[in-house]
N, C-alpha and C positions, 0 to 999 in steps of 0.2 A: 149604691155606695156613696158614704157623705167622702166630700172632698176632706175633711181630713183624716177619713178613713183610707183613704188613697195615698196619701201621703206617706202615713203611719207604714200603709204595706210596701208599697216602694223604697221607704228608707228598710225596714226590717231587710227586702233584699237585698239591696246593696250590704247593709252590716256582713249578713253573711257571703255577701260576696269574698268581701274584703277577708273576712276572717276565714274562710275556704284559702283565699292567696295567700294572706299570711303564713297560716297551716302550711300550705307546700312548702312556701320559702324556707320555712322555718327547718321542712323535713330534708329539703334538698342539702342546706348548711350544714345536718344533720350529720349526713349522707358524704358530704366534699370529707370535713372534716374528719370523717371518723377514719377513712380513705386515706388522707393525708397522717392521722396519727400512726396508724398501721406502717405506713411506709418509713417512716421516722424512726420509730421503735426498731423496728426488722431490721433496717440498715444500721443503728446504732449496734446492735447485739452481733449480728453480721460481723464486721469487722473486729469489734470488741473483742468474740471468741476468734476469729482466725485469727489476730494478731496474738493473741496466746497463746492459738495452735502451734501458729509458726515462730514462735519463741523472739519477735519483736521485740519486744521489753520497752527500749524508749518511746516505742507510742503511741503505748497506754498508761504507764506512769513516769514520775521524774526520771530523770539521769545525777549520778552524785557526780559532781566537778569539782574544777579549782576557781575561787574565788580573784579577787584582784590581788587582794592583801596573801595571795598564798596559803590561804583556807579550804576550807571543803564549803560547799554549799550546793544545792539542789538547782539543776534545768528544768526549765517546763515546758519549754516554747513550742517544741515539738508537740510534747503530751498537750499542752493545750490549745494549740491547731487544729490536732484532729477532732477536740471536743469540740470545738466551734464547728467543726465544719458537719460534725454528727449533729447538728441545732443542738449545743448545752446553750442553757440560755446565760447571757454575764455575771447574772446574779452567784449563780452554781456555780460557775468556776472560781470567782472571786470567793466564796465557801468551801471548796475542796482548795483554792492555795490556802488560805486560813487554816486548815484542819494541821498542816503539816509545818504551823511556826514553831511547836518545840523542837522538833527533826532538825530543824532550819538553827535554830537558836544553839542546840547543840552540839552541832556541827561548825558553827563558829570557833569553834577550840581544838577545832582538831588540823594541824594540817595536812593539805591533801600529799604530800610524799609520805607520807606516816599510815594514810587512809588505806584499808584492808592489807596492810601489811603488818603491824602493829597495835594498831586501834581497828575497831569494827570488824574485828577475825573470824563474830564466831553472831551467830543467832540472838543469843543471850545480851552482847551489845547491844545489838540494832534492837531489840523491844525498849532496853532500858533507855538507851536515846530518844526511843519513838520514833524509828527509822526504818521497821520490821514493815514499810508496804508493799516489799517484793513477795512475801510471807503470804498475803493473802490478795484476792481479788477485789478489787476494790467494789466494781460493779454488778458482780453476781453476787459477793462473800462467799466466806471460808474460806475455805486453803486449796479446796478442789477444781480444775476448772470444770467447765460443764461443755458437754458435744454442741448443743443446739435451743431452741428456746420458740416457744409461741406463746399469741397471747388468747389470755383466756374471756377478756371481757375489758372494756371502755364504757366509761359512765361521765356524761358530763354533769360536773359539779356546778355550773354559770355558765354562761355561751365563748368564755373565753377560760377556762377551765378545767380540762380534763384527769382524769384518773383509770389507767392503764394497769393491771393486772397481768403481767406474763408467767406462765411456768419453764419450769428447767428440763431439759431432756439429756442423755446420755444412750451409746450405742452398748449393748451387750452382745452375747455369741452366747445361740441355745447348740449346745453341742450333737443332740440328739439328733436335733432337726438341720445342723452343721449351715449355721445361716443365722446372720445379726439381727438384731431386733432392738425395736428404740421402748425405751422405759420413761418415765415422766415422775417428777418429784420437786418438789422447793420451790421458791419461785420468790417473784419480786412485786412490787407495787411503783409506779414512776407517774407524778404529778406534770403534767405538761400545761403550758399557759400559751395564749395566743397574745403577740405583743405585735402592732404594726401590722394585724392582720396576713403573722405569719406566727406558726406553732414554733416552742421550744421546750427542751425539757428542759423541768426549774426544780424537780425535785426525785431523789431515787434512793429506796427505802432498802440501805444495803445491813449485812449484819451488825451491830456495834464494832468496836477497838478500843482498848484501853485507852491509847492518847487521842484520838477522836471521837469521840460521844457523839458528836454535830451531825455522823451520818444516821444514825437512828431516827428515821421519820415516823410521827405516831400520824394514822390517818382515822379522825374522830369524825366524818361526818353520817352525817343520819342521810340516807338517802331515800325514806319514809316520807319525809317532810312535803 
């Protein structure tokens, strides 16, 4: 064997060496991450539905309050602690308080001694306000809650990228058989990003609303490519 045939084989090995380690590395991030998304989602929906179950209210969405000037206006601080603390990433939260400036704007005019005692009495107010978000769930949608929730499949879109697929669950009762049973139906889509070499959720593909359209995520990627 000519010496730069020697050569040639010896690099060949190493190449594959390196690209054998990389390979692992690559599977192991793989593997951490998909681990760490799982636990993020689960806990996010966790709480989300019990705090529904057990009729929480302030936090999971706003509170209506009194302003300074003796107005009505919306609290978040609550509701948006807990998303932080469920990893929403800032972006997302700075876009769910966005979604709720006409609620906010409209509510300007009203004051809060007047608030559901004379103004905002009836259902029909709060849509035409755009203040109907007790009305519906903001992170599952519709108007039903749901019992439970898994996920069905993580795809990463980039190495800091994820795309999360959960479905809905609900308990029924087979009478025949006098014993509950879980059914499976609807579901969600939720964009999570790695920022600072920590996951967060940046995006979550809930049903539309009349006054915010912003929640409707279309997810267009080809994952063929």
């Amino acid at each position: 064997m000519t010496k730069n045939m020697s050569r040639i084989t010896k690099l060949t090995i190493l190449l594959s060496a390196l690209m054998f380690a990389s390979n692992s590395r690559a599977s192991n991030d793989i593997k951490t991450d998909s681990l760490k998304l799982v636990q993020i989602v689960n806990e996010f929906y966790d709480w989300y539905i019990s705090a529904i179950k057990e009729e929480n209210n302030t936090d999971y969405m706003p509170r209506f309050v009194e302003s300074e000037n003796g107005m009505t206006t919306l609290d978040f601080s609550v509701y948006f602690e807990n998303l932080k603390t469920h990893r929403f990433s800032d972006s997302l939260i700075i876009k769910e308080k966005e979604s709720y400036s006409k609620c906010i704007e409209n509510l300007r005019m009203v004051k809060f001694s007047d608030f559901g005692k004379t103004v905002f009495t009836t259902l029909d107010e709060d849509e035409e306000a755009c203040c109907d978000f007790g009305n519906r769930f903001r992170w599952t949608g519709g108007m039903e809650p749901v019992d439970g929730m898994r996920i069905q499949d993580i795809r990463f879109i980039s190495t800091d990228t994820a795309l999360v697929s959960i479905e809905y669950s609900w308990l029924g009762f087979d009478e025949d058989l006098d014993a509950e049973y879980t059914y499976y139906g609807g579901g969600n889509k939720l964009i999570l990003s790695k920022q600072d070499n920590d996951w967060y959720i940046d995006k979550v593909d809930s049903f539309g609303e009349p006054c915010r359209e912003w929640v409707k995520i279309e997810f267009e990627i080809d994952f063929d490519k």
